[in-house]
N, C-alpha and C positions, 0 to 999 in steps of 0.2 A: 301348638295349635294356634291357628289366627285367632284375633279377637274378630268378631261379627265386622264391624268396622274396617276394621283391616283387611278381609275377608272380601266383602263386597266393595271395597275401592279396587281393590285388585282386579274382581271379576268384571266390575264397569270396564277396568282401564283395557283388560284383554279381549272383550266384547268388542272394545272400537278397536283393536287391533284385528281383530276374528275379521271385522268387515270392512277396513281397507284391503286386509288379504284377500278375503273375496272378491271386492270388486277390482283387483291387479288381477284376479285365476280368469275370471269373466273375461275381463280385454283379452287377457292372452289366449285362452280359447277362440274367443273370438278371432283375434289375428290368425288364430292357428289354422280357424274352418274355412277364415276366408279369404286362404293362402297366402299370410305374409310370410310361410316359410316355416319350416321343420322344428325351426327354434323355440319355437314357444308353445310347443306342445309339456313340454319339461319345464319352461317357466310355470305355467298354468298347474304341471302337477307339485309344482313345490312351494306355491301358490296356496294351494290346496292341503297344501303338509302342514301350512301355519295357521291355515283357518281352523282346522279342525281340532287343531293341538291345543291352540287359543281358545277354544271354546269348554276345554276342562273345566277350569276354573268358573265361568259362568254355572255351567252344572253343578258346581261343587256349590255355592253361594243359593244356588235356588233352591237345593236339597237343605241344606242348612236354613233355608227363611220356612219352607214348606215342610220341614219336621220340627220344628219353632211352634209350626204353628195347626201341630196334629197332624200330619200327613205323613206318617212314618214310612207309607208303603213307598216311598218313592226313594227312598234310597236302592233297591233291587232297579229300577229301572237309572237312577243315576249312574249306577254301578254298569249294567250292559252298554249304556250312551258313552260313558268316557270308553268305554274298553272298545267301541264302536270305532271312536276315534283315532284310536290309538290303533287299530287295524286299517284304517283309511289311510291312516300315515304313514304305517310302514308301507302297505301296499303300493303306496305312490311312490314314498322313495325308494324302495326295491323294483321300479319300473324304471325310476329316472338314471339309477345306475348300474339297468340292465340285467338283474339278477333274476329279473320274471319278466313276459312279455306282456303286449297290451291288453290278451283277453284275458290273461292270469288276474291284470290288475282289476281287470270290470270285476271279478268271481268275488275277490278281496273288498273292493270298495261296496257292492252292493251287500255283500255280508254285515259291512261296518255301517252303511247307511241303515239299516232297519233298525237297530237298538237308537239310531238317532232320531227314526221316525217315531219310534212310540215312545220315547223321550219330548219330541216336540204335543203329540198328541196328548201325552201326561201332563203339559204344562197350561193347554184347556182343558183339561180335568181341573187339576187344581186351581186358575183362575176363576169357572164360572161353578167345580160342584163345591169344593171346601174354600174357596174363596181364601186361601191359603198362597198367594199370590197377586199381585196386582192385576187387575181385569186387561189391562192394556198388551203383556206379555200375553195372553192367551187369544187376544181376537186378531196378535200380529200374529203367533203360533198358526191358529185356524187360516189367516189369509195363504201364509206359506205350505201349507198343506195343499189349500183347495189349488191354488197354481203350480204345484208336484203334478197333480193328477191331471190338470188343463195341458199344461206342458207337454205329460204321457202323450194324452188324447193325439192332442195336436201333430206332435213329432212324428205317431207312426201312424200321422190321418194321410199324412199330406205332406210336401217338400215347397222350396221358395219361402219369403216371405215372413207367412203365418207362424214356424218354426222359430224362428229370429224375435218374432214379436213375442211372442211364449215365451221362449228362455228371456228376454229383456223382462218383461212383465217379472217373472220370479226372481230374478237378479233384484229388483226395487225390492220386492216383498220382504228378501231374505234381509237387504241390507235394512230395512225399517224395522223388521223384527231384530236386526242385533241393535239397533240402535233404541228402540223400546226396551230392549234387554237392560242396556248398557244404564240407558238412563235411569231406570228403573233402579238397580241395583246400587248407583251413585248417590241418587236419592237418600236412600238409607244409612248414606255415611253423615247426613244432615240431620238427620231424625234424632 
């Protein structure tokens, strides 16, 4: 077992890795919608295979600070969010090597995003109810939540534009929330 220390340098380190991958899946969707070509639809899902993977260990470290510190109940939902993952990942690489099609993979990915969303909503739980967590991980959590839902709104209000600026909007939130993550949990190797 890691020492606490050990534990969250790791998770910090995979945090910034979580969100450079993201923001390489972002470009490359992006290139993909605004046709530079077939290619990068498969960069963007394997993009996506390292974000999600990399963000184990973050979950692992927050359940470990946040049963630390009385919040036991979160390990059930740590548990559903990595296994979330872990279904996002295979889902994509079983897209990228053709083993299931695209819509197979939407079925797979949004199965494995829900355990990740009420894992991020657990993490404003635990910053603002048992304060079992640092305040700034939960109000980056809440930013990334409420632009999920603006994004929704947006995407299937309307086309042009507004859509682009939405998903760009969520792309900052998400990389500031790993990066609040990241630094957060680094923090603690100095403590």
């Amino acid at each position: 077992m890691l020492t606490d220390t050990d534990l969250y340098r790791a998770a910090g380190a995979s945090a910034v890795v979580s969100l450079i991958a993201l923001v390489i899946a972002g470009i490359a969707l992006a290139l993909f919608f605004g046709g530079a070509g077939a290619f990068w639809g498969p960069v963007n899902d394997l993009f996506t295979v390292v974000t999600v993977l990399t963000l184990i260990l973050p979950m692992l470290a927050v359940d470990r600070l946040a049963t630390d510190n009385g919040a036991g109940w979160i390990r059930f939902v740590t548990v559903a969010g990595m296994l979330g993952c872990v279904l996002i990942a295979v889902g994509q690489t079983l897209l990228v090597i053709g083993i299931i099609d695209l819509r197979t993979s939407f079925v797979t990915g949004g199965i494995g995003l829900l355990p990740v969303l009420v894992w991020l909503i657990a993490l404003a739980v635990l910053a603002f109810g048992s304060h079992a967590i640092p305040t700034p991980i939960g109000i980056a959590a809440l930013a990334v939540l409420a632009l999920i839902v603006v994004e929704t709104i947006v995407v299937a209000a309307t086309t042009g534009p507004l859509p682009w600026l939405a998903s760009a909007a969520l792309l900052a939130a998400l990389v500031a929330w790993l990066w609040v993550l990241s630094t957060a949990l680094l923090a603690r190797t100095t403590a």
